[in-house]
Phi, psi and omega in degrees: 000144179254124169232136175293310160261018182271333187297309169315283190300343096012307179274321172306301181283345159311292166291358176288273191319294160309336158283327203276318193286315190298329158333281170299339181285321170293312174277014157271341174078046166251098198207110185194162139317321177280349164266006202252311185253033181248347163301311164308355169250347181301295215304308181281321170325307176283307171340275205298301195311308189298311167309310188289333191278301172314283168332316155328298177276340163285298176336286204285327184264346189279118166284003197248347184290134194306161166274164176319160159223142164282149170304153123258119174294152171262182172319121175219044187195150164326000000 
């Protein structure tokens, strides 16, 4: 199913994560591939769970966020 702010936030702390360790690699003079491509796994390791764990809590702290609803499938025949 696609939700959309589970999706943002999710993109946000990736880049987040990931920007701030490419940051720290650099100002350590660790400038390889391998810090490029070790930011990117701090980033999604750390990221996702932490985007998805935010959706949450917004979902959950918020009072005006709608509550679930179940589908109704529709009709899709005579």
């Amino acid at each position: 199913m696609f939700r959309p702010l589970r999706l943002l936030m999710i993109a946000i702390w990736v880049a987040c994560v990931t920007g701030t360790a490419v940051v720290v690699f650099l100002s350590l003079e660790w400038v390889t591939w391998i810090a490029f491509a070790a930011a990117g796994v701090l980033g999604l390791v750390i990221g996702v769970p932490a985007g998805i764990w935010s959706a949450r809590a917004i979902k959950r702290d918020d009072p005006n966020w709608p509550p679930k609803r179940r589908r109704v499938p529709r009709k899709t025949g005579p």
